[in-house]
gemmi code that builds the backbone of each chain (N, CA, C; Angstrom):
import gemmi

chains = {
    "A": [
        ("UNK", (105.040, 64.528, 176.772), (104.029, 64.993, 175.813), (103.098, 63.851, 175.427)),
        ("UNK", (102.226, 64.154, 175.271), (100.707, 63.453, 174.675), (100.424, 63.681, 173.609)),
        ("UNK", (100.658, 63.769, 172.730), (99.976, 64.070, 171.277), (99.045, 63.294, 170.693)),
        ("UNK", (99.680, 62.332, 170.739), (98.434, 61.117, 170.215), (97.392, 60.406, 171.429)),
        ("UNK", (96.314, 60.595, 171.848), (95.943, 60.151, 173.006), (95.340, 58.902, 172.746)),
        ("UNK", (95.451, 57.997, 173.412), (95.152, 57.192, 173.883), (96.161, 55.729, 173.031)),
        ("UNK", (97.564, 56.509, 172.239), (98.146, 55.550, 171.833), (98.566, 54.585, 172.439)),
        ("UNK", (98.945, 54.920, 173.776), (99.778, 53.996, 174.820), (98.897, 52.826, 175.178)),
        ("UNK", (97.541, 52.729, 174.936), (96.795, 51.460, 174.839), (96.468, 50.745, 173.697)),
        ("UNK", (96.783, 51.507, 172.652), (96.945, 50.635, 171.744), (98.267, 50.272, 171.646)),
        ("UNK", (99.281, 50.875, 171.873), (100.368, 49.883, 172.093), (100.526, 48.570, 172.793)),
        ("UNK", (99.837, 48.951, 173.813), (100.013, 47.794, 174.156), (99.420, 46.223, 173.760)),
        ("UNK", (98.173, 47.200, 173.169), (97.502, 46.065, 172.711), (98.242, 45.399, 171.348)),
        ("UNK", (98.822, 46.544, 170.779), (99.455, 46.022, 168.970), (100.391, 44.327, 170.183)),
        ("UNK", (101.174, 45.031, 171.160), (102.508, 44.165, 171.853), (101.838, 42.802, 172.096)),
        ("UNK", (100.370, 43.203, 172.466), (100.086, 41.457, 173.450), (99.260, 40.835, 172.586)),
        ("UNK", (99.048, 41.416, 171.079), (98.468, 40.960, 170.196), (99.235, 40.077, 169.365)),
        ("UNK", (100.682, 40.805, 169.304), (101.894, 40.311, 168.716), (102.380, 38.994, 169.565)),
        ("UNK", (102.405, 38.865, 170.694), (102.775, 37.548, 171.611), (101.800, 36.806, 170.923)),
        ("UNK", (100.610, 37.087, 171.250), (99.283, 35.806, 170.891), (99.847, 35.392, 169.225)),
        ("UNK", (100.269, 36.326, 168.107), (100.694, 35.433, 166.897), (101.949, 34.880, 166.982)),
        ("UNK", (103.083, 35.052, 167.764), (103.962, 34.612, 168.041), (103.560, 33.055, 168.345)),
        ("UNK", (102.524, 33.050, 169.677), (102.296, 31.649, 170.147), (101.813, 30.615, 169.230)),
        ("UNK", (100.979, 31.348, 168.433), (100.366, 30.960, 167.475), (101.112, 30.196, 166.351)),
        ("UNK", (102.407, 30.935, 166.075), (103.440, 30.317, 164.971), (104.059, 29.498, 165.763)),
        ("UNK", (104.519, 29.099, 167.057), (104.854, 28.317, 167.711), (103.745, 26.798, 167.900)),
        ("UNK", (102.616, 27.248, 167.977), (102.079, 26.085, 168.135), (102.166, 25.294, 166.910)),
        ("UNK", (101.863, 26.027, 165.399), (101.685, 25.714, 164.146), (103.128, 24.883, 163.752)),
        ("UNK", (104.337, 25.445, 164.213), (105.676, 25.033, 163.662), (105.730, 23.892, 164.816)),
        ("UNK", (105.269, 23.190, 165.713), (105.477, 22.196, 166.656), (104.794, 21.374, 166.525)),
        ("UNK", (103.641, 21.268, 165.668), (102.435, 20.256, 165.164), (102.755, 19.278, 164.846)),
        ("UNK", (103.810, 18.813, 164.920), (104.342, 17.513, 164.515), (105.663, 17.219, 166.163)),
        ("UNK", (105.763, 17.937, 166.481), (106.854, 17.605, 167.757), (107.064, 16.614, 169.144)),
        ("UNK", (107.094, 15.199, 168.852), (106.712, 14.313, 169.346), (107.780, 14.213, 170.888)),
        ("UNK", (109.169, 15.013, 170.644), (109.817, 15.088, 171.696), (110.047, 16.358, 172.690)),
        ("UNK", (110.200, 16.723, 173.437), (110.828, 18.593, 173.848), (111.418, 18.125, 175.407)),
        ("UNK", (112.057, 19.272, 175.359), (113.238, 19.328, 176.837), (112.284, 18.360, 178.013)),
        ("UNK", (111.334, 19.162, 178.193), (110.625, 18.691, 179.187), (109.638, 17.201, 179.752)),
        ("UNK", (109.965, 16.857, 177.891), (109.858, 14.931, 177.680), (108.454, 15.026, 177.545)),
        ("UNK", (108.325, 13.991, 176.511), (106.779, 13.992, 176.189), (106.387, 14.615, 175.151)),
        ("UNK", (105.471, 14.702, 173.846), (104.975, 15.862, 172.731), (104.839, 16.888, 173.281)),
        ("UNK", (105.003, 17.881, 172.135), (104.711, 19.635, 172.621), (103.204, 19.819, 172.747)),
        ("UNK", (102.955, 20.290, 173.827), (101.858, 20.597, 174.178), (101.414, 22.341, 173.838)),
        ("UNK", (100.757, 22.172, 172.833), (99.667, 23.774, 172.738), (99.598, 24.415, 173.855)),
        ("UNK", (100.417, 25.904, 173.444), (100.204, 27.109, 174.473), (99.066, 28.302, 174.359)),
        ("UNK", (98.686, 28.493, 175.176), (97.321, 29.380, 175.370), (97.913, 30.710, 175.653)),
        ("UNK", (97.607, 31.598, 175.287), (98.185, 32.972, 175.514), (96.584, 33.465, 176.187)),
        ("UNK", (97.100, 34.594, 177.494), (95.720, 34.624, 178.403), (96.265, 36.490, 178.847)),
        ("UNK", (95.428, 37.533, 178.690), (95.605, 38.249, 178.179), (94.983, 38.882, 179.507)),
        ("UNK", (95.232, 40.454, 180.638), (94.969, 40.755, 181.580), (94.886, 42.702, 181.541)),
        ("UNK", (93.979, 43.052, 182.259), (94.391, 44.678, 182.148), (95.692, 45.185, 182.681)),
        ("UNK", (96.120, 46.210, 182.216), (96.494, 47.534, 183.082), (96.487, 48.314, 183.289)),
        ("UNK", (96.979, 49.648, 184.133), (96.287, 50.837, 183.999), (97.681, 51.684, 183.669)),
        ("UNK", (97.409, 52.508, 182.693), (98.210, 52.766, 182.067), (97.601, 54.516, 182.294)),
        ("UNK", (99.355, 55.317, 182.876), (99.130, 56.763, 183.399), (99.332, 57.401, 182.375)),
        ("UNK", (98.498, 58.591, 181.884), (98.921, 59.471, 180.864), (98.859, 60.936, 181.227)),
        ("UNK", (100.062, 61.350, 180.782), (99.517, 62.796, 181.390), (98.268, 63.530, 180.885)),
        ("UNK", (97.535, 63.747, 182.025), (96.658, 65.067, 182.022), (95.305, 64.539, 181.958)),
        ("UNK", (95.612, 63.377, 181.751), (94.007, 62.228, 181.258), (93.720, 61.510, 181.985)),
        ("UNK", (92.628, 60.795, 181.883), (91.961, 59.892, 182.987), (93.161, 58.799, 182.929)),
        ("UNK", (93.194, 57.760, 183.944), (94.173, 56.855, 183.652), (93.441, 55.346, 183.014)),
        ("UNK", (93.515, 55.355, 181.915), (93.040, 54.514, 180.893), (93.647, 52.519, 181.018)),
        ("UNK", (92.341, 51.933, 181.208), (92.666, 50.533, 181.112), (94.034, 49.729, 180.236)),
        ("UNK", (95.117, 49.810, 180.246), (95.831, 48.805, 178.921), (95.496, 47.477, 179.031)),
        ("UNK", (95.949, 46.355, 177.847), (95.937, 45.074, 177.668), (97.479, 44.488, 178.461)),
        ("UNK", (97.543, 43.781, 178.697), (99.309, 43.230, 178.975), (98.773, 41.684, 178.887)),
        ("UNK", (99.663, 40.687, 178.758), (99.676, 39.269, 178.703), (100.075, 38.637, 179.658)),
        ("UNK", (98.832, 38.394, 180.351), (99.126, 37.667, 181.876), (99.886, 36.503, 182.135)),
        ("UNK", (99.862, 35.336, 180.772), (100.690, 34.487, 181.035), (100.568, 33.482, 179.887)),
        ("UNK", (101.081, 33.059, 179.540), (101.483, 31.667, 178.713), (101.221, 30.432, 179.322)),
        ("UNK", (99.889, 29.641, 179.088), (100.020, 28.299, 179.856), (99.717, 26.954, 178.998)),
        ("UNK", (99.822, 25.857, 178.869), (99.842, 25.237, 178.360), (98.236, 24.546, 178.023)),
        ("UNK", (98.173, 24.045, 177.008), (97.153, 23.336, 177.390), (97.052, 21.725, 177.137)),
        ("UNK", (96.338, 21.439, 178.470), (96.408, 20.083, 179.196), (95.397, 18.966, 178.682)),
        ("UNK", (94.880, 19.149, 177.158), (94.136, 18.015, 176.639), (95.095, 16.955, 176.457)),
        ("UNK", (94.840, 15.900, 175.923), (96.037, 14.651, 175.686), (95.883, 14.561, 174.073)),
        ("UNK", (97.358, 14.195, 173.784), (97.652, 14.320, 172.413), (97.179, 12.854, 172.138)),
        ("UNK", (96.695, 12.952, 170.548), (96.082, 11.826, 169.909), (97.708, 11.019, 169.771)),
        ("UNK", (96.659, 9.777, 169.826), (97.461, 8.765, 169.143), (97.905, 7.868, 168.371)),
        ("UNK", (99.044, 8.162, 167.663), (99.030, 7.138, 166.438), (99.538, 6.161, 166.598)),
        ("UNK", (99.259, 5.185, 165.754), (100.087, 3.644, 165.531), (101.143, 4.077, 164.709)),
        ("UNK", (102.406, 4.011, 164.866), (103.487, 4.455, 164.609), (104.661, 3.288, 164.965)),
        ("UNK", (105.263, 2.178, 164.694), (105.800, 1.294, 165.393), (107.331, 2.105, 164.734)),
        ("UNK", (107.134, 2.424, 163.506), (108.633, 2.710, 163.392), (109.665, 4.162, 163.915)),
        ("UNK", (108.688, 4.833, 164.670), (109.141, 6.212, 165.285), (110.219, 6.061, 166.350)),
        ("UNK", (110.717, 6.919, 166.314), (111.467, 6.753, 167.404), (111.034, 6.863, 168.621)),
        ("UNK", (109.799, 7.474, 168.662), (109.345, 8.017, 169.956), (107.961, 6.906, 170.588)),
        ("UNK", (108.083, 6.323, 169.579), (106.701, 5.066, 169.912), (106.764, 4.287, 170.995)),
        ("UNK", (106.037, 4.136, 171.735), (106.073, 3.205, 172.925), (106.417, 1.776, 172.602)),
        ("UNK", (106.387, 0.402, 173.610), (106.566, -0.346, 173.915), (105.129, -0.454, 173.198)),
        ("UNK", (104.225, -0.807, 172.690), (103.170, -0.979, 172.021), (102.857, -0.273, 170.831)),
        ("UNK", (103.694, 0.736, 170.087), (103.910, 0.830, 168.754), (103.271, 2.527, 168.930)),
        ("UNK", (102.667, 3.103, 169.744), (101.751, 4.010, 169.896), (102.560, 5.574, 170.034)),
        ("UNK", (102.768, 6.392, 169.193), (102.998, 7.665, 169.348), (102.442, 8.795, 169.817)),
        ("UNK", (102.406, 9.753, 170.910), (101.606, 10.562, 171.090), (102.365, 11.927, 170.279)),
        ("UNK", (101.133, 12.113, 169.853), (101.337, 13.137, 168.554), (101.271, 14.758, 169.944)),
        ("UNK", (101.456, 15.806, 169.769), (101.138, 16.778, 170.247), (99.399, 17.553, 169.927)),
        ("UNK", (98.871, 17.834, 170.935), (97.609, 18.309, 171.258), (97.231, 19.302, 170.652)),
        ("UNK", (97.404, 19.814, 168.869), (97.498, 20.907, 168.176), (96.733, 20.336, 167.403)),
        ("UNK", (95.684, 21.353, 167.158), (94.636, 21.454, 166.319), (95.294, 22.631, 164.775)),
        ("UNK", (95.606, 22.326, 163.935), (95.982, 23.272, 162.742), (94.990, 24.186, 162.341)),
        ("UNK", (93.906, 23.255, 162.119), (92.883, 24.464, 162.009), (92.470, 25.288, 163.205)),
        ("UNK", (92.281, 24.737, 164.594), (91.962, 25.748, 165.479), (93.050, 26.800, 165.515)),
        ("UNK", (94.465, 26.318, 165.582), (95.393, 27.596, 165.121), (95.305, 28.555, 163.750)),
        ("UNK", (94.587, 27.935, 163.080), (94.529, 28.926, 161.429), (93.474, 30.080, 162.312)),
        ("UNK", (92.226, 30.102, 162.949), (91.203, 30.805, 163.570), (92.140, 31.417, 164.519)),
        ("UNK", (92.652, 31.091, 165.373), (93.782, 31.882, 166.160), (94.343, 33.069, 165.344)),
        ("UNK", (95.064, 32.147, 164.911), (95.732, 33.226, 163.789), (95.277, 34.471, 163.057)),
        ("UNK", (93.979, 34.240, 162.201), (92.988, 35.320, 161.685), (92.863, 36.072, 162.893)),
        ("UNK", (92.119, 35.380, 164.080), (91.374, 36.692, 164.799), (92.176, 37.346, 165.562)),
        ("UNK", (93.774, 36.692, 165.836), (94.800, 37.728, 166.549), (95.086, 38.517, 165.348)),
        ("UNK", (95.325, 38.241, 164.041), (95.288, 39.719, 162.410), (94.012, 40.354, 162.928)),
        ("UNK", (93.592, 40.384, 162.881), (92.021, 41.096, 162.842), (92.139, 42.070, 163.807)),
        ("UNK", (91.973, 41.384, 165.047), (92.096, 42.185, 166.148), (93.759, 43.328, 165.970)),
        ("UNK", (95.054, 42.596, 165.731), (95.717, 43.614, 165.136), (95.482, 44.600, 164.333)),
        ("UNK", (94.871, 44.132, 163.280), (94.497, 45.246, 162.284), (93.672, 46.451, 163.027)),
        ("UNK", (92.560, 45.729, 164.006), (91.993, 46.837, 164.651), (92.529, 48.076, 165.032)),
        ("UNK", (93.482, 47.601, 166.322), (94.432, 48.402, 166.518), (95.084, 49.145, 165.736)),
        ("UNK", (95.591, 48.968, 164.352), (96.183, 49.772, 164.101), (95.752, 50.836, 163.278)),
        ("UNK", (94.364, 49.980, 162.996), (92.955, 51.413, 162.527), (92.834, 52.472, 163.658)),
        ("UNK", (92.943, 51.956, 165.004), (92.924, 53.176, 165.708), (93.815, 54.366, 165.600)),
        ("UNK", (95.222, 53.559, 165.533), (96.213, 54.034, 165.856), (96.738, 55.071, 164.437)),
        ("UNK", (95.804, 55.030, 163.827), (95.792, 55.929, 162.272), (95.005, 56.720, 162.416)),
        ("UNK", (93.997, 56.723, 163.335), (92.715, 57.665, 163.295), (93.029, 58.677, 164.337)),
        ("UNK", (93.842, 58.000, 165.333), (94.164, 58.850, 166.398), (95.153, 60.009, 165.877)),
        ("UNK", (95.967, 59.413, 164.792), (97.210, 60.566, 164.351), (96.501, 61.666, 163.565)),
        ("UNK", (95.816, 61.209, 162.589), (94.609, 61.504, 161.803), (94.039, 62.890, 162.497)),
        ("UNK", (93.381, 62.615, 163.567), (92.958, 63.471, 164.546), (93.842, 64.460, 164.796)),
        ("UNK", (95.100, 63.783, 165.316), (95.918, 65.123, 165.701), (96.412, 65.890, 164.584)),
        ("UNK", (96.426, 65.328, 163.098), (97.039, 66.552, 162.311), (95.956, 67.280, 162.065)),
        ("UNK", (94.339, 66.799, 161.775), (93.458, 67.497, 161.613), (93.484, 69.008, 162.912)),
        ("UNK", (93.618, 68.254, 164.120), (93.677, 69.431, 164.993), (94.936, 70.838, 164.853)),
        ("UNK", (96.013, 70.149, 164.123), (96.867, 70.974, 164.177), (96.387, 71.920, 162.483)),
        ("UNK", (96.084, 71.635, 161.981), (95.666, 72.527, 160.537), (94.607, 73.514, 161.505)),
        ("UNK", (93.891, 73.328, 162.690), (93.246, 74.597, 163.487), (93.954, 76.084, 162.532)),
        ("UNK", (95.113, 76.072, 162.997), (95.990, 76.881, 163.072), (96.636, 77.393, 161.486)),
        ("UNK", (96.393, 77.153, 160.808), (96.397, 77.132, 159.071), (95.279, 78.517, 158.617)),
    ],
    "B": [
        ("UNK", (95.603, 112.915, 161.253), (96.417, 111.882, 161.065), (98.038, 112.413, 160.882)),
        ("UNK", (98.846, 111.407, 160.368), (100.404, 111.257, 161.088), (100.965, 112.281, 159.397)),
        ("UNK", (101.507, 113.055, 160.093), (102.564, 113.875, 158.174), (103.574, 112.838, 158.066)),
        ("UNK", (103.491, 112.628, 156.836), (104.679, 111.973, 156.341), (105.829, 111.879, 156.832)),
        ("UNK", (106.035, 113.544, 157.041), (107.277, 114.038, 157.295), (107.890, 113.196, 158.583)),
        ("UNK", (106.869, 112.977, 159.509), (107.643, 112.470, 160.994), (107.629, 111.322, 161.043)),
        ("UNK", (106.793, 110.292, 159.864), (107.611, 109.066, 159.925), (108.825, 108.972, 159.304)),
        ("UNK", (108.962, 109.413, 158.127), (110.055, 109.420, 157.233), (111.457, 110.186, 157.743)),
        ("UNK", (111.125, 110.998, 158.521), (112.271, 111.546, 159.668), (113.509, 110.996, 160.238)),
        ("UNK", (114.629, 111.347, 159.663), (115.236, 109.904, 160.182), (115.940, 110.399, 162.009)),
        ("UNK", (115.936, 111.470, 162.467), (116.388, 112.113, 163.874), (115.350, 110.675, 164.824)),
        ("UNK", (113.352, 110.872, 164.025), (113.121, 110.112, 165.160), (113.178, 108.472, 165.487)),
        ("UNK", (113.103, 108.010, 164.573), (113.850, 106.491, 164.356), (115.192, 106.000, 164.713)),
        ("UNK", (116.004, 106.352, 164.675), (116.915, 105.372, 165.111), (116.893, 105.910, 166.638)),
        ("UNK", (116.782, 106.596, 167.637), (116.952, 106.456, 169.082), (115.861, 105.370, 169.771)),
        ("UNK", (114.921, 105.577, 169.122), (113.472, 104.315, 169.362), (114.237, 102.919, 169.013)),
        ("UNK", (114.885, 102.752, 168.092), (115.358, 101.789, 167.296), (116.811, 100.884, 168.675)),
        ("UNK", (117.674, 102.167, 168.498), (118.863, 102.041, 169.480), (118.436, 101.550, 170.702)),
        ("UNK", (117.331, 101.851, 171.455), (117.979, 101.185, 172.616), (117.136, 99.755, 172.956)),
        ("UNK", (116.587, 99.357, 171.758), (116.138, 97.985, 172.056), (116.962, 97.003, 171.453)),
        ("UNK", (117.845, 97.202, 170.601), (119.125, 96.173, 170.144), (119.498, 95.899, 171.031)),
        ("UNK", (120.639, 97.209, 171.988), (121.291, 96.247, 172.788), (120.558, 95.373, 173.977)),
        ("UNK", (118.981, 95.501, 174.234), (118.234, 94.652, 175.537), (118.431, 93.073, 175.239)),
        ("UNK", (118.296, 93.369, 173.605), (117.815, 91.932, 173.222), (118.845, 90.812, 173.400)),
        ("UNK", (120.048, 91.703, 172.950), (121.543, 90.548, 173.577), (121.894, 90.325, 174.892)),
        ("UNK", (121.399, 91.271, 175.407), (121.650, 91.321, 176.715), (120.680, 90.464, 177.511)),
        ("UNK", (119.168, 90.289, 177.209), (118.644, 89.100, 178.154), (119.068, 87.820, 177.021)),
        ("UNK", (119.487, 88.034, 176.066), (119.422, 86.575, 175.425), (121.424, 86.055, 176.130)),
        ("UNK", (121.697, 86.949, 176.497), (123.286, 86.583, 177.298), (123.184, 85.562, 178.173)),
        ("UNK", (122.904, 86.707, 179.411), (123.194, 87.118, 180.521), (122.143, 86.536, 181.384)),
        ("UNK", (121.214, 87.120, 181.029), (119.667, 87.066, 182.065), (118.793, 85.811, 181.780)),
        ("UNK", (118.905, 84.682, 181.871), (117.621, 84.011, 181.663), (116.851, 84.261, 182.543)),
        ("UNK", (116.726, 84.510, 183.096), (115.427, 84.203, 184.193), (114.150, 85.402, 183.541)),
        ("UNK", (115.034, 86.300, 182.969), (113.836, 87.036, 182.259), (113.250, 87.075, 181.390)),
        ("UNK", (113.664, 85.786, 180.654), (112.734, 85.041, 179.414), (112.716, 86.026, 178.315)),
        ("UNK", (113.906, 85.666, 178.034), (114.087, 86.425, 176.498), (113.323, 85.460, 175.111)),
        ("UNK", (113.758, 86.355, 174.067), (112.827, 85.592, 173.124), (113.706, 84.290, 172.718)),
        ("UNK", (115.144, 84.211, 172.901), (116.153, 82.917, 172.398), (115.409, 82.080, 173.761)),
        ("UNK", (115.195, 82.278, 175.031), (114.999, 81.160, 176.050), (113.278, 80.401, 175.518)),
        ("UNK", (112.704, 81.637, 175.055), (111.236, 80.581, 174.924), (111.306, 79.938, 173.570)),
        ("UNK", (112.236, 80.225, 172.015), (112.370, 79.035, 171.487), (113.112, 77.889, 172.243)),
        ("UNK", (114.066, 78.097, 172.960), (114.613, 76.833, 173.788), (113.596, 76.222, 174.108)),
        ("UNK", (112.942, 76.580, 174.736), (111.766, 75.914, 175.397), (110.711, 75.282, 174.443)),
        ("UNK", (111.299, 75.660, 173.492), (109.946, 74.999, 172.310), (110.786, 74.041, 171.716)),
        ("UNK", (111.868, 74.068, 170.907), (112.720, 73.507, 170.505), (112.888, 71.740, 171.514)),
        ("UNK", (113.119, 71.981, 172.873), (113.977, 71.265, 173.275), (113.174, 70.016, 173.345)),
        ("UNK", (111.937, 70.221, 173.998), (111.238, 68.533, 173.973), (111.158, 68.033, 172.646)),
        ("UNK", (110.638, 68.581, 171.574), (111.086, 68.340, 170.451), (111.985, 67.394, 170.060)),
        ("UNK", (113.318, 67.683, 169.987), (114.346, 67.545, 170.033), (114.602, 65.920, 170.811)),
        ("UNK", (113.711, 66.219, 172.367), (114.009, 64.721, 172.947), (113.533, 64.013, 172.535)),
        ("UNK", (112.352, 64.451, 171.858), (110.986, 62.870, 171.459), (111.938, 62.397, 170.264)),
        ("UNK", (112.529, 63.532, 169.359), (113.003, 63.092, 167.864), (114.193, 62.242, 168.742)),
        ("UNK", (114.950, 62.099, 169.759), (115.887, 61.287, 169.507), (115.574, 60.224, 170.659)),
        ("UNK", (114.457, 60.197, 171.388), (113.386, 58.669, 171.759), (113.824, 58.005, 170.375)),
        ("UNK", (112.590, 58.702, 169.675), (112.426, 58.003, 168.594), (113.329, 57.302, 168.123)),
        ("UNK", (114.497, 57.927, 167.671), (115.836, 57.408, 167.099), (115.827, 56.255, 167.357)),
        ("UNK", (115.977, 56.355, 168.930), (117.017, 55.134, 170.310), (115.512, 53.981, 169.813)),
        ("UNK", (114.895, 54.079, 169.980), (113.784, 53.252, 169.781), (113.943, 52.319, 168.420)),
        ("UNK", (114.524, 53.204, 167.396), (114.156, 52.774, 166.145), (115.538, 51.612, 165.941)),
        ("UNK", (116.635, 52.192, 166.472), (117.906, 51.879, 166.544), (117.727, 50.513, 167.345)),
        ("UNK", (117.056, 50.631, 168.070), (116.780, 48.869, 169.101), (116.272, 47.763, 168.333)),
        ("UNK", (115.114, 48.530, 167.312), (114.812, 47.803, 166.410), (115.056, 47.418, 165.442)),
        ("UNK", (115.626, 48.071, 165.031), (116.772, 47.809, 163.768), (118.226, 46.844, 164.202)),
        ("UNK", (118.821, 46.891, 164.871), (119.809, 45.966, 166.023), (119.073, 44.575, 166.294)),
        ("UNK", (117.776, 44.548, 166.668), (117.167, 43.367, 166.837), (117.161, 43.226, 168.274)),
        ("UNK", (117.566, 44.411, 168.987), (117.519, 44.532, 170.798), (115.892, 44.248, 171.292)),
        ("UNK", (115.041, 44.825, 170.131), (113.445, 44.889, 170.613), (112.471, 44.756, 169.605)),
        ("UNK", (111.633, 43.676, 169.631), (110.888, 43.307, 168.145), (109.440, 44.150, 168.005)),
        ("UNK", (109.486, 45.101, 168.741), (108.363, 46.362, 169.030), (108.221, 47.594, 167.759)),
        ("UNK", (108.444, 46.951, 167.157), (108.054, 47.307, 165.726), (106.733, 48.870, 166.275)),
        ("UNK", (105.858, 48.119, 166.170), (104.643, 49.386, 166.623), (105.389, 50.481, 167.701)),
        ("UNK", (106.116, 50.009, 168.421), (106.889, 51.562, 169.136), (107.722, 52.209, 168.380)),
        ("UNK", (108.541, 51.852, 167.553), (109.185, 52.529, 167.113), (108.462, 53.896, 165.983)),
        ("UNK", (107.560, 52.823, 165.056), (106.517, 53.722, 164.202), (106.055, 54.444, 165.369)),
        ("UNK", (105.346, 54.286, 165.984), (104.540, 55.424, 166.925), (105.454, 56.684, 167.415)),
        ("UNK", (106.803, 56.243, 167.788), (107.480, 57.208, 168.496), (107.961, 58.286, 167.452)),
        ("UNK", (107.836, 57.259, 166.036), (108.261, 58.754, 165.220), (107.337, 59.043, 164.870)),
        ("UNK", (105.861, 58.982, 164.716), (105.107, 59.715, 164.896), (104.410, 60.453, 165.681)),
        ("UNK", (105.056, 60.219, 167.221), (104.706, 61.530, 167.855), (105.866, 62.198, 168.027)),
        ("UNK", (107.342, 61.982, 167.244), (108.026, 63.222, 166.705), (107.530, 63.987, 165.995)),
        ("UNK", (107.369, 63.139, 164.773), (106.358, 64.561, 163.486), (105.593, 64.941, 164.114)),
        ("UNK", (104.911, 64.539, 164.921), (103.716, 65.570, 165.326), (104.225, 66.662, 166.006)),
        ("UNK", (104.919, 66.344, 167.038), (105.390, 67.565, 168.210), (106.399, 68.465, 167.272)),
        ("UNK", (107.233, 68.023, 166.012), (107.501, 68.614, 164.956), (106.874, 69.657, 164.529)),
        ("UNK", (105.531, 69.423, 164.151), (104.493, 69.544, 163.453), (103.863, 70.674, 164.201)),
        ("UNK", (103.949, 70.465, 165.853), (103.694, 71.457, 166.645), (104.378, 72.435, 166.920)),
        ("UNK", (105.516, 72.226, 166.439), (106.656, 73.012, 166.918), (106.535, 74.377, 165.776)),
        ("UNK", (106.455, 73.858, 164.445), (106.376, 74.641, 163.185), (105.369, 75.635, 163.470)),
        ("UNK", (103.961, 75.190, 163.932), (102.792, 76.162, 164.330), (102.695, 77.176, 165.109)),
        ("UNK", (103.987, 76.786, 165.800), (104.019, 77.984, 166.907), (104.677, 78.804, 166.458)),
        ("UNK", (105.818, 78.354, 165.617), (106.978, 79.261, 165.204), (106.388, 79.580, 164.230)),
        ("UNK", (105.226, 79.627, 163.223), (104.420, 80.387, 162.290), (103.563, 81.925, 162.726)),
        ("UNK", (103.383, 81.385, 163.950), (102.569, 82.367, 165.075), (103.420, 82.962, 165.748)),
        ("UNK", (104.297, 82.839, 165.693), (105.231, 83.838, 166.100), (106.001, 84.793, 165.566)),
        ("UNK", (106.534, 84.214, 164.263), (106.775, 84.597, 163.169), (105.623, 85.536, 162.082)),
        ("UNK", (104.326, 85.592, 162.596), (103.330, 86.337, 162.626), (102.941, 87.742, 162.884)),
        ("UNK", (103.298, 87.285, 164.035), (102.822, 88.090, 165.285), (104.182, 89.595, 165.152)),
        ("UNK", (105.405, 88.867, 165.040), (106.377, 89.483, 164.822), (106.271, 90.565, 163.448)),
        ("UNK", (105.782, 89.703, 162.277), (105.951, 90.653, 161.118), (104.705, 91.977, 161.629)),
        ("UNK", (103.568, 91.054, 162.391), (102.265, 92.321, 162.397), (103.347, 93.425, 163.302)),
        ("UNK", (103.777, 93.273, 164.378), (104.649, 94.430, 165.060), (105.593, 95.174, 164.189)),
        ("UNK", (106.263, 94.281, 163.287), (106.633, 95.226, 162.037), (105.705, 96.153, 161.335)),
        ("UNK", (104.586, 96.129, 160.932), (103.806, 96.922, 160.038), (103.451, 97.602, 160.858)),
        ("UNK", (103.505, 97.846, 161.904), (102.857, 98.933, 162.783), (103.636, 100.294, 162.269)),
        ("UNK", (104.596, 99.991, 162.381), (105.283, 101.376, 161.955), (105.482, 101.881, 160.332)),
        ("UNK", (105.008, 101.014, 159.718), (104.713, 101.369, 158.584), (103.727, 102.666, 157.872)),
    ],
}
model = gemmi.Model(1)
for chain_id, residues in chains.items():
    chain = gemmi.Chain(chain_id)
    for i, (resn, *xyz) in enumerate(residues, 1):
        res = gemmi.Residue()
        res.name, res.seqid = resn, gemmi.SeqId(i, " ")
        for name, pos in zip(("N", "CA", "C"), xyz):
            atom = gemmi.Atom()
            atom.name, atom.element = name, gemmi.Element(name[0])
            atom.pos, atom.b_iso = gemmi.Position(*pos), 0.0
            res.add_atom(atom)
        chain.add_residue(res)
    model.add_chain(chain)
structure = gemmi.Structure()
structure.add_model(model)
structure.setup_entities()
């Protein structure tokens, strides 16, 4: 059944909207993370976002969002003079991780925003269908 | 127009009456294939029924912490209420349709 049409793309979008604030609280809670498994400061992840086509019965088959991939990003972390860190080089120098706080605060808003969008649809669409069903009233 | 007398008659009412009782148990038994009136609420009833317990299994994943899909779960019970919602409309219209076949003989 279909009742609500065209929910299944906003689902998906609420889902890959939800990864992007996920990444987002990940980058924000690592802003200080000078070590990780893979050695070296935590490096800022980019969330990169791709279609799909998503089948519905009886309807055209409608574009979805899905999240193509998680990749890092490859600027170089600033550096501080830090001699007493643990993580400081042989010349006193810490590399801090490549996280901008404020560019994540703008992240943050416009993945809410864009959520919120979605879920204005996803109210208007139900909206719709009870209006259609009072037809019958 | 109709005399009183031959609706109020009771000789001609109950043989009209009699032999459609026993049809009605009898395809709602025996016969599906001839689509009695118990097989087409089945048929209305039953998807119903599956979306409301999607929904459930959905909600239950999320609540467990199996799936952080929050937005599926809301959605899925709202296209229970709805198909709910659809379900009631029909059975109003049917329940309609039924009383107007009652007043006919009135």
């Amino acid at each position: 059944m279909n009742l609500l049409s065209g929910i299944g793309v906003t689902a998906d979008a609420l889902a890959a909207q939800k990864t992007r604030l996920d990444i987002v609280a990940q980058n924000i809670a690592n802003a200080q993370t000078t070590r990780t498994s893979a050695g070296g400061p935590y490096q800022r992840q980019i969330v990169s976002f791709e279609t799909e086509l998503v089948q519905q019965g009886g309807g055209p088959a409608l574009q979805g969002v899905k999240v193509a991939g998680i990749a890092p990003d490859r600027s170089p972390g600033q550096q501080v003079y830090n001699p007493q860190h643990p993580d400081a080089d042989s010349s006193g120098f810490v590399t801090m991780p490549n996280v901008n706080v404020a560019y994540e605060m703008v992240d943050m808003i416009t993945a809410s925003r864009a959520y919120e969008a979605n879920l204005a649809f996803a109210k208007d669409a139900r909206q719709l269908a009870e209006k259609t069903l009072e037809i019958g009233k | 127009m109709i005399p009183v007398g031959s609706i109020s008659s009771s000789p001609i009412l109950p043989p009209s009456i009699a032999p459609v009782a026993p049809s009605i148990t009898e395809t709602g038994g025996s016969a599906p294939a001839a689509g009695g009136f118990g097989q087409m609420l089945d048929r209305l009833v039953s998807p119903v029924e599956q979306q409301q317990a999607q929904a459930d299994r959905i909600t239950q994943q999320v609540l467990l912490g199996d799936s952080g899909q929050l937005h599926q779960s809301v959605i899925a019970m709202q296209e229970a209420s709805l198909s709910f919602s659809l379900m009631v409309q029909v059975r109003n219209k049917l329940v309609e349709s039924y009383q107007e076949l009652m007043r006919m003989q009135a």
